[in-house]
GUGUZA-31384 format. One line per 5 residues: number of its first residue (from 0); for each residue x, y, z of N, C-alpha, C. Coordinates in pm, whole numbers, plus 50000, padded with zeros to 5 digits. Each point is the difference from the previous one (the first is absolute). Last residue first. Example, Ala and Ser with C-alpha at 12.3 -4.5 7.8 and 13.67 -1.06 7.14 Angstrom:
BEGIN
1	51285 49775 50708 50082 50119 50006 49923 50109 50073 ~ 50029 49428 49993 49911 50119 50000 50090 50120 50000
***
This chain:
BEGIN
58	22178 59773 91562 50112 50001 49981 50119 49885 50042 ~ 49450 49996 49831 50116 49961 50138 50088 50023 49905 ~ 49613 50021 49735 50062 50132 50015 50118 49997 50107 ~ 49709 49634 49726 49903 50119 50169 50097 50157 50040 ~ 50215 49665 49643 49813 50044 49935 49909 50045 50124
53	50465 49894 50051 50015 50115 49920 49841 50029 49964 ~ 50114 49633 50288 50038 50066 50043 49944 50190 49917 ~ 49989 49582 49825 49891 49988 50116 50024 50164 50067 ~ 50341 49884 49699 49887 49986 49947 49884 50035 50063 ~ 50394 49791 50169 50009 50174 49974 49856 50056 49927
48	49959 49603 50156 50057 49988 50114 50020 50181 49956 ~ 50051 49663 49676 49861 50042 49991 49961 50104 50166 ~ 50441 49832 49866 49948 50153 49881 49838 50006 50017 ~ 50217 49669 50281 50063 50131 49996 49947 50100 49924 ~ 49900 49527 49914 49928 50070 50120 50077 50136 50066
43	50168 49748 49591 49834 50098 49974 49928 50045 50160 ~ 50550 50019 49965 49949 49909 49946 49791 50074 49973 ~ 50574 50210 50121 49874 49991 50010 49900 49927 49924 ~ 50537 50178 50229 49905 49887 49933 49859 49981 50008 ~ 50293 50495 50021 49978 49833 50086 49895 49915 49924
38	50291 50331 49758 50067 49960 50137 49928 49867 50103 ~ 49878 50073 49433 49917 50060 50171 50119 49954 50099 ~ 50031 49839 49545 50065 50102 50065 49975 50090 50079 ~ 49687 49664 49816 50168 49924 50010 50067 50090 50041 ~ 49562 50145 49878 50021 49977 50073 50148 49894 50073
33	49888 50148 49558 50094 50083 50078 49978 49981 50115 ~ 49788 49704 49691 50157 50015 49963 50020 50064 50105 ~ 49535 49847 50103 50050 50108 49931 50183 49958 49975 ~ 49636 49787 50271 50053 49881 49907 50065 50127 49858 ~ 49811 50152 50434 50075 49893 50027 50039 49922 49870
28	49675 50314 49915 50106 50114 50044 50117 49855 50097 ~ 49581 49851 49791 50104 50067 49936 50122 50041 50014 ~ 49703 49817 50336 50039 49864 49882 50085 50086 49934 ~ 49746 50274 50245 50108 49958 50082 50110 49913 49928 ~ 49587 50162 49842 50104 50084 49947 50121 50005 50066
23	49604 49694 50004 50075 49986 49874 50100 50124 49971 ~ 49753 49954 50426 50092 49837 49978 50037 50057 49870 ~ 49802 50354 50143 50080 49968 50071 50087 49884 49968 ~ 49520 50154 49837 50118 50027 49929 50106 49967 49999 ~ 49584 50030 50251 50019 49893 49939 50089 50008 49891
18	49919 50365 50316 50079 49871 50040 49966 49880 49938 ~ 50052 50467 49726 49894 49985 50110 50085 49862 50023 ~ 50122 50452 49736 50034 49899 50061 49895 49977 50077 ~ 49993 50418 49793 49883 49937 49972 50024 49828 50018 ~ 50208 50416 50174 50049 49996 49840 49928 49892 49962
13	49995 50076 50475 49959 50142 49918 50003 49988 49862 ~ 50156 49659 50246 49879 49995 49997 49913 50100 49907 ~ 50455 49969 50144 49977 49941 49895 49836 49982 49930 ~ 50203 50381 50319 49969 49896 49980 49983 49950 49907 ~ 50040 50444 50025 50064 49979 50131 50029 49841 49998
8	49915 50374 49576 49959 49888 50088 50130 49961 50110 ~ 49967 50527 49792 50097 49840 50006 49880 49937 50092 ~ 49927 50422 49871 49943 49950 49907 50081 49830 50024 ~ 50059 50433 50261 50035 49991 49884 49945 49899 49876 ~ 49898 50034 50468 49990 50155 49971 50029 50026 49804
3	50094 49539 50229 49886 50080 50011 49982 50094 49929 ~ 50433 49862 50196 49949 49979 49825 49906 50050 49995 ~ 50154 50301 50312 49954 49881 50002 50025 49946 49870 ~ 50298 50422 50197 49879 49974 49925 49975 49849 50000
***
């Protein structure tokens, strides 16, 4: 079964994220406590990089 089918957004986008958002939720999620225990080191152009990523839907 799809998310779809079920009611799961696919994208960040789908959940009403748009790209002028990106810098301040990259800023966050890099300057988060638990990002410190991410195996790999990840700063704001990384999380914006996932970010970008998660609001078009690229796996």
């Amino acid at each position: 079964m799809e998310p779809r089918q079920i009611g799961i957004p696919r994208t960040l986008a789908e959940l009403g994220m748009r790209e002028g958002h990106l810098a301040t939720f990259a800023e966050m999620a890099a300057a988060d406590l638990t990002a410190g225990g991410n195996p790999v080191r990840v700063g704001m152009p990384e999380m914006r990089r996932l970010y970008e990523a998660a609001l078009s839907g690229r796996l």
